[in-house]
Residue frames relative to the residue before (quaternion, step in Angstrom):
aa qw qx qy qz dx dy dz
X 1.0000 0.0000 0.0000 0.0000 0.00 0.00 0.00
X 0.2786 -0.6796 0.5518 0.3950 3.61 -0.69 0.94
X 0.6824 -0.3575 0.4005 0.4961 3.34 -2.19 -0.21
X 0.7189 0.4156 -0.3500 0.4335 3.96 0.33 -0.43
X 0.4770 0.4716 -0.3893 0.6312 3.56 1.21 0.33
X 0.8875 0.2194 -0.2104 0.3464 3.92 0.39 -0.16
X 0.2771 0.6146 -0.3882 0.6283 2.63 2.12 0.69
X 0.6939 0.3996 -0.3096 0.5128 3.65 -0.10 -1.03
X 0.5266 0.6406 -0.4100 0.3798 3.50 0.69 -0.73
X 0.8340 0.2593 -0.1395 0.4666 3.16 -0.11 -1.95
X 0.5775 0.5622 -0.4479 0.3869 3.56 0.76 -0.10
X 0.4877 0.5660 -0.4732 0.4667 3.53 1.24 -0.84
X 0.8480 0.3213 -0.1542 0.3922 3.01 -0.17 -1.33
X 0.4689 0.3593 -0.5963 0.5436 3.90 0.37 0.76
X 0.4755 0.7097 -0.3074 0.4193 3.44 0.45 -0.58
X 0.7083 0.2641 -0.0842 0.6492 3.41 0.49 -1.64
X 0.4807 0.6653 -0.3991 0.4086 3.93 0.68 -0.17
X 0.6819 0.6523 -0.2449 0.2227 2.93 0.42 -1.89
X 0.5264 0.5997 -0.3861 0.4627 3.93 0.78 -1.30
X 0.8820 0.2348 -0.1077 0.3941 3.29 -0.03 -1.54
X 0.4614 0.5679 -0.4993 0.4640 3.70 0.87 0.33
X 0.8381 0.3603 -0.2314 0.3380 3.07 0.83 -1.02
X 0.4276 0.6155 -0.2769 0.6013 3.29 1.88 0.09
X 0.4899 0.4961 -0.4248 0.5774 3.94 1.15 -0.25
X 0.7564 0.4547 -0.3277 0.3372 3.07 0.22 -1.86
X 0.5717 0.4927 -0.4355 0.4907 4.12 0.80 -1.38
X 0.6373 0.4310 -0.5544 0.3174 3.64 -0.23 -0.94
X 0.6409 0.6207 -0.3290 0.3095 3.16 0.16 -2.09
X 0.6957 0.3825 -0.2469 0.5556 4.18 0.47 -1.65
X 0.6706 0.3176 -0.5009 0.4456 4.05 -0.17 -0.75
X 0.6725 0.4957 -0.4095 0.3665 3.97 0.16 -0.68
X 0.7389 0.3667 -0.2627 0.5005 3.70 0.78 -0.81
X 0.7828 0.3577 -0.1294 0.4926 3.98 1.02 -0.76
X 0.4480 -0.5730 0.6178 0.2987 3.35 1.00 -1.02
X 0.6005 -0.5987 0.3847 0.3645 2.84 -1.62 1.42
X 0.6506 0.6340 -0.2781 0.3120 4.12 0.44 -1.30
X 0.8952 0.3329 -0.0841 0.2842 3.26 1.29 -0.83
X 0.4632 0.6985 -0.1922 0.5105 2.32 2.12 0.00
X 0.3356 -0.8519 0.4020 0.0025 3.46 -0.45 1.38
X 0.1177 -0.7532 0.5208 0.3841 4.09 -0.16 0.23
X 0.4715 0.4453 -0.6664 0.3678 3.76 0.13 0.90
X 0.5552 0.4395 -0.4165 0.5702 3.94 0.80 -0.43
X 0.5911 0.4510 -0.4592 0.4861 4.21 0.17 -0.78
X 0.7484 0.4634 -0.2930 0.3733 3.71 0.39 -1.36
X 0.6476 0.6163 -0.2094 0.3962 3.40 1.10 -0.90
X 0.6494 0.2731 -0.2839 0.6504 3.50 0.99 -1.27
X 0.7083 0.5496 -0.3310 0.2943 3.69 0.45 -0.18
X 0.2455 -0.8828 0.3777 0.1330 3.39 1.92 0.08
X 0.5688 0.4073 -0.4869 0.5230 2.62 0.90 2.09
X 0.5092 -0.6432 0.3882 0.4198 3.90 -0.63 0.66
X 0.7413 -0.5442 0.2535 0.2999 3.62 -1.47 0.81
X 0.5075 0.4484 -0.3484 0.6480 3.71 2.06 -0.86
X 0.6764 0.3141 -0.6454 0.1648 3.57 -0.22 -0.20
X 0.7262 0.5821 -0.3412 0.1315 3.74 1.66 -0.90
X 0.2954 0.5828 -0.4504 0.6084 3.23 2.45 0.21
X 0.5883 0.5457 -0.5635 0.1963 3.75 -0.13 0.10
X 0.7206 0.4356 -0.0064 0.5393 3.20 1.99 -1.33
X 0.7528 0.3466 -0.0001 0.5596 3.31 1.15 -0.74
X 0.0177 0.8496 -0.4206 -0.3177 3.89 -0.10 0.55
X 0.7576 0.2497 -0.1576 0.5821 3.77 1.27 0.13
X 0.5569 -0.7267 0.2344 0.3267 3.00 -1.23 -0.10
X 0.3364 0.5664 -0.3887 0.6441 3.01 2.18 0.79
X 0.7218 0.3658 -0.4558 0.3706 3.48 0.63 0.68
X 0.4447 0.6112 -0.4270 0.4964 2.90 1.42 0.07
X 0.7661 0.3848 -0.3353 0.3906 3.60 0.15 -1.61
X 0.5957 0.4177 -0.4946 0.4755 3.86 1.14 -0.26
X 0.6372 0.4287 -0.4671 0.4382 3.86 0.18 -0.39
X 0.5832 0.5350 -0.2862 0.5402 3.78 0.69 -0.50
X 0.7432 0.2524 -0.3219 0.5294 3.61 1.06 -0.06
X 0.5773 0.4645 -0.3783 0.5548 3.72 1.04 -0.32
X 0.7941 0.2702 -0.3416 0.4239 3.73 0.29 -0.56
X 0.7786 0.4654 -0.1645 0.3875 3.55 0.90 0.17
X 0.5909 0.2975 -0.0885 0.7446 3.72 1.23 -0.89
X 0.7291 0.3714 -0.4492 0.3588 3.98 -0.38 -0.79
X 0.5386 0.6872 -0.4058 0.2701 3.84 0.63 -0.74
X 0.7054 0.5140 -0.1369 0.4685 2.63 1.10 -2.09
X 0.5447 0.4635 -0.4445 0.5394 3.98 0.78 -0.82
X 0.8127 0.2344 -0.3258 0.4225 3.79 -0.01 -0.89
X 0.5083 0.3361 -0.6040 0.5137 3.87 0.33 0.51
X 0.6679 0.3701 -0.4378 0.4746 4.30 0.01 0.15
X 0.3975 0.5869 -0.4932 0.5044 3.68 1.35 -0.38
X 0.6516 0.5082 -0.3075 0.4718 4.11 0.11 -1.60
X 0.8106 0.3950 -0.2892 0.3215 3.34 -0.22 -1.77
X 0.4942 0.6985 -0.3690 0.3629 3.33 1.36 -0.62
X 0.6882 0.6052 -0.0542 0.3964 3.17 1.00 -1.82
X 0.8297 0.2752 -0.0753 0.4797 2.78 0.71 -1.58
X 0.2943 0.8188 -0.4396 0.2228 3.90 1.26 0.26
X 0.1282 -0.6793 0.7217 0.0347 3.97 -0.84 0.17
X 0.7890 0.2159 -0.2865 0.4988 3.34 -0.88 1.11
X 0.8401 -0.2164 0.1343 0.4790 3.20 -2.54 0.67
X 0.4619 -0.5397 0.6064 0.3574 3.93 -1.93 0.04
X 0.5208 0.5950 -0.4178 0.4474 3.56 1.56 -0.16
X 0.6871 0.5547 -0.2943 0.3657 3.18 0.57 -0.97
X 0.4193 0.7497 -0.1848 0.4776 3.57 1.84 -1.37
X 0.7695 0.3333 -0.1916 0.5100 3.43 0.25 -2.05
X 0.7307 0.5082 -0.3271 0.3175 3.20 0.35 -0.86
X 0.6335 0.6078 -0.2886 0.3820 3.52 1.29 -0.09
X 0.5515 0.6276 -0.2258 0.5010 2.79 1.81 -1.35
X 0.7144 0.4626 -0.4134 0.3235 3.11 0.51 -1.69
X 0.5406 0.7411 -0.2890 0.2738 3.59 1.50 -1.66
X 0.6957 0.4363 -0.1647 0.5464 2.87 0.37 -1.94
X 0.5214 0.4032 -0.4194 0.6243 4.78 0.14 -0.09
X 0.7258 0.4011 -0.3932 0.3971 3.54 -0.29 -0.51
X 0.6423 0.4379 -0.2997 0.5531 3.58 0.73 -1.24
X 0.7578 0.4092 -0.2556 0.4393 3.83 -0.07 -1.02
X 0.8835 0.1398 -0.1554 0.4192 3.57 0.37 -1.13
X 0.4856 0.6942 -0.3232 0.4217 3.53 1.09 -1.01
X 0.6603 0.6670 0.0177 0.3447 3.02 0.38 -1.76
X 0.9038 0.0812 0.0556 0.4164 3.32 0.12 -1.61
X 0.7185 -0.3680 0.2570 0.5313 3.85 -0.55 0.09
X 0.6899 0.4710 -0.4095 0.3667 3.67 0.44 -0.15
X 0.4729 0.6199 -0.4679 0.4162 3.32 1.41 0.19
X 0.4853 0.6092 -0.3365 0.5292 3.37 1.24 0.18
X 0.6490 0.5508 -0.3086 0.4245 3.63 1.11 0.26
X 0.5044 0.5747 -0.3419 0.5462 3.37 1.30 -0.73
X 0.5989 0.5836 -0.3375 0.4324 3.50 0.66 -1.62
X 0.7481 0.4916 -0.2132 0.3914 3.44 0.11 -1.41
X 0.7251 0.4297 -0.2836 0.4573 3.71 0.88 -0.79
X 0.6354 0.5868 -0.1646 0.4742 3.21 1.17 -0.54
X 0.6615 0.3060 -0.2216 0.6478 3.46 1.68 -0.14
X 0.6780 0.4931 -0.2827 0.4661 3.45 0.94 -0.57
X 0.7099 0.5801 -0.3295 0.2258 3.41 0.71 -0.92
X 0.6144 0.3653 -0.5368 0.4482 3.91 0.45 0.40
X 0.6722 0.4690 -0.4311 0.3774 3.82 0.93 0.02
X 0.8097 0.2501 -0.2125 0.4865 3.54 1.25 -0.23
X 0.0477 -0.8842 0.4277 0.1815 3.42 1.22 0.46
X 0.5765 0.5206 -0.3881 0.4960 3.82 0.74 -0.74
X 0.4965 0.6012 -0.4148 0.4690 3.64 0.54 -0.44
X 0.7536 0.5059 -0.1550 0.3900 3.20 0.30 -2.43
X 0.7270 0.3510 -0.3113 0.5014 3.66 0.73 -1.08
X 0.6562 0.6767 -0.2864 0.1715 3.42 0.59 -0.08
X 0.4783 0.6359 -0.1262 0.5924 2.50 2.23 -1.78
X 0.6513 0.6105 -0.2677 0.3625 3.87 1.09 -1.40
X 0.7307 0.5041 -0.1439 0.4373 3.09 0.91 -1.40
X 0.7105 0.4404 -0.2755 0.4747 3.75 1.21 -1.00
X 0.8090 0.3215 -0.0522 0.4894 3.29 0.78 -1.64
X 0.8704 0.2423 -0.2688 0.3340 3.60 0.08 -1.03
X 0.2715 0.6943 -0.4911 0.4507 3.82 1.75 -0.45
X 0.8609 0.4542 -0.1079 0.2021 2.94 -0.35 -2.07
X 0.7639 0.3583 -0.2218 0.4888 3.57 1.17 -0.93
X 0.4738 0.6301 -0.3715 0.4904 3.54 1.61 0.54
X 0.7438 0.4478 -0.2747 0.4132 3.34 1.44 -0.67
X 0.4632 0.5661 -0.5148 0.4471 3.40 1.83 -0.31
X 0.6785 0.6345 -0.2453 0.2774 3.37 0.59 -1.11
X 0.6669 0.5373 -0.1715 0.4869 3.36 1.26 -1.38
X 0.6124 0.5281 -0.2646 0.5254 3.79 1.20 -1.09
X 0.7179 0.3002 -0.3620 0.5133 3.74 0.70 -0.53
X 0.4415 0.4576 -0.5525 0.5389 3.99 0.45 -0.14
X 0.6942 0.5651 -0.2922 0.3366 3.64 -0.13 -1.36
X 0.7931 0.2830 -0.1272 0.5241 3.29 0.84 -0.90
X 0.2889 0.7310 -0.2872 0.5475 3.46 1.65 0.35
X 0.8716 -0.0104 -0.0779 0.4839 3.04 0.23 -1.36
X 0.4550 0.5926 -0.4342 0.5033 3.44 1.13 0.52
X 0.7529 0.3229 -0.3242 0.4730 3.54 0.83 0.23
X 0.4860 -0.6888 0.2909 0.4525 3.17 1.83 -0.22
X 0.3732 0.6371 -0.6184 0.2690 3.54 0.94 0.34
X 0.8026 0.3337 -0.1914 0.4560 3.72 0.60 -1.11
X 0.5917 -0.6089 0.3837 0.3633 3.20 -1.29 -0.24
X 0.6523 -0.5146 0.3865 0.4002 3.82 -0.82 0.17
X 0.3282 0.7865 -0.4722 0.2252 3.13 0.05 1.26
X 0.6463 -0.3092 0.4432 0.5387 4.43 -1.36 0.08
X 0.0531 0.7620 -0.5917 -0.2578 3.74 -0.78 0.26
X 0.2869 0.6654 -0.5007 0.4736 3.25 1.53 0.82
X 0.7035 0.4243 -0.2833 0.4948 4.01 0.59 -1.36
X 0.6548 0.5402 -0.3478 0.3981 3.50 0.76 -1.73
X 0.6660 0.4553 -0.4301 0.4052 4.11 0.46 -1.31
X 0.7131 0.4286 -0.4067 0.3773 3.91 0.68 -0.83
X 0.6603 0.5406 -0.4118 0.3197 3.60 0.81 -1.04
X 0.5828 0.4996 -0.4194 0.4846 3.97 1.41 -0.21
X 0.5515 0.5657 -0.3330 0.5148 3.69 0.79 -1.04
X 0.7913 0.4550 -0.4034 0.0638 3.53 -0.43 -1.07
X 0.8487 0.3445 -0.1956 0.3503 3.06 1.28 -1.04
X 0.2296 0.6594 -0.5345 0.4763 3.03 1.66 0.91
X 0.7056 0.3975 -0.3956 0.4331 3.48 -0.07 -1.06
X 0.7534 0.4645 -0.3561 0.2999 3.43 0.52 -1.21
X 0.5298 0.3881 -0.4253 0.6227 3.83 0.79 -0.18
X 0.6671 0.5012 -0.4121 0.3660 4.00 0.03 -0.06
X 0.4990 0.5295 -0.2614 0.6342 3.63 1.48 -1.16
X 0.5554 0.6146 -0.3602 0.4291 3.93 0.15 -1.64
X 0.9027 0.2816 -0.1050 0.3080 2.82 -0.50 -2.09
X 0.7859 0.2072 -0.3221 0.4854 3.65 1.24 0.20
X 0.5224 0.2889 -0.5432 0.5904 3.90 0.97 1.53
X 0.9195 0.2377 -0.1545 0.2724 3.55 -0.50 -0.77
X 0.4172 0.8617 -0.1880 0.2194 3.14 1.23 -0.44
X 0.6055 0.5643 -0.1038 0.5515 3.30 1.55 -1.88
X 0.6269 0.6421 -0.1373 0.4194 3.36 1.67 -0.68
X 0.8501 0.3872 -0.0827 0.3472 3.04 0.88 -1.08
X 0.3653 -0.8573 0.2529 0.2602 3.23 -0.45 1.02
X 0.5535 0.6072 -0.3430 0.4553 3.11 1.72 -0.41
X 0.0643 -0.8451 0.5300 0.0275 3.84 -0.27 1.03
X 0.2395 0.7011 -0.6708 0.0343 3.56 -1.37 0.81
X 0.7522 -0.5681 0.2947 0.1566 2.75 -2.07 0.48
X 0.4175 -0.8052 0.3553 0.2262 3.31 -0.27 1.20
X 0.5002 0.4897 -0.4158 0.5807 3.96 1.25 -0.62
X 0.6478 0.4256 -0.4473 0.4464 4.13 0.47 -0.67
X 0.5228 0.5298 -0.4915 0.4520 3.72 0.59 -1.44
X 0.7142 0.5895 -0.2607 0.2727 3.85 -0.12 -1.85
X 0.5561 0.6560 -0.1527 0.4869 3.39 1.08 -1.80
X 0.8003 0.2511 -0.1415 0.5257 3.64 -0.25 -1.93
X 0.5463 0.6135 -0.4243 0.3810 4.04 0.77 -0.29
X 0.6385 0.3774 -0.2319 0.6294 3.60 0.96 -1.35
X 0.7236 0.4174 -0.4555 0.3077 3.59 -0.46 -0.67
X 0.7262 0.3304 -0.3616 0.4824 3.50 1.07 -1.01
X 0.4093 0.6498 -0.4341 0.4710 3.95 0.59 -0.20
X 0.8194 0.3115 -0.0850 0.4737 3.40 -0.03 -0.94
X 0.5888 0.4121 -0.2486 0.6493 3.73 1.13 -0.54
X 0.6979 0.2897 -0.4460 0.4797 4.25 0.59 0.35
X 0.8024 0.4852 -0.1167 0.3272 3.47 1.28 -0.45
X 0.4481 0.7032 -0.2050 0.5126 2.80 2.46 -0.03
X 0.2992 -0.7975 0.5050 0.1395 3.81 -0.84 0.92
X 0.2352 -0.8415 0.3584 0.3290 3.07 1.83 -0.76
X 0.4234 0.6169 -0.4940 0.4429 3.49 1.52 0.52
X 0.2809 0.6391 -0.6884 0.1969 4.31 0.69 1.10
């Protein structure tokens, strides 16, 4: 291959890079600044590319934060979509993965910085808000809701809303996620978040359990 044959090469392929550099870079600025404050000359900058190339790929910055949720959060919902499906054993055992396997991926890692953000942002960008709802949070309520459902249709759980039951597991995850990125740095009283997580499931599942697995 000549040197202008491996030029063009590596250029192709920064090129074909480029989408998702600059989709690193958006994540990386809405999680530290927020969706409002975040600028695409800072996206283009940490993304080490000029501000027309990110209008080359992206036409706003609400397309970005939705491409930043389809290439990044939706995957993960549809690889818990499978395991869901494709699970053997108790719906406890199920939730408890799900809940597991969110903690490790989102809880856990810089995208827990995304809830936060929708949750402040959403009466100023509603299209956003219904969007995020409709892709991400809709969608991982029903994995959740279908195994309670089938829980207590088989009698593992008790008779209960699996509309109320799917939020009363969700909530206080999110809320030690939100917490742990506004108020937290703040507070002097400090505990452990795998305990918080731990004593949450066990009791959850110990008020809703028939013990007839």
């Amino acid at each position: 291959m000549s040197v202008n044959e491996t030029e063009n090469s590596r250029w192709r392929r920064r090129k074909e890079s480029r989408p998702g550099e600059i989709i690193e870079a958006a994540l990386e600025l809405f999680v530290a600044n927020g969706f409002s404050a975040t600028r695409l000359d800072e996206v283009a900058k940490l993304a080490g590319v000029s501000k027309g190339t990110v209008y080359l790929y992206f036409d706003s910055k609400e397309d970005l934060f939705r491409a930043v949720v389809q290439q990044i959060i939706i995957p993960e919902i549809e690889k818990a979509e499978q395991k869901a499906a494709q699970f053997q054993g108790s719906q406890r055992d199920l939730l408890m993965m799900l809940m597991m396997t969110w903690w490790n991926i989102i809880g856990k890692t810089r995208l827990a910085g995304i809830p936060k953000l929708m949750i402040s942002e959403a009466a100023n960008f509603p299209e956003l808000a219904e969007f995020y709802l409709e892709k991400v949070v809709s969608r991982a309520r029903n994995i959740i809701k279908k195994g309670i459902a089938v829980g207590i249709q088989t009698g593992e759980f008790k008779p209960s809303d699996p509309v109320i039951t799917t939020r009363l597991l969700m909530a206080p995850m999110l809320f030690a996620v939100i917490w742990e990125k506004s108020l937290a740095p703040y507070d002097q009283e400090k505990y452990d978040l795998d305990d918080y997580l731990e004593l949450h499931l066990s009791t959850f599942f110990e008020g809703i359990s028939t013990n007839n697995v």
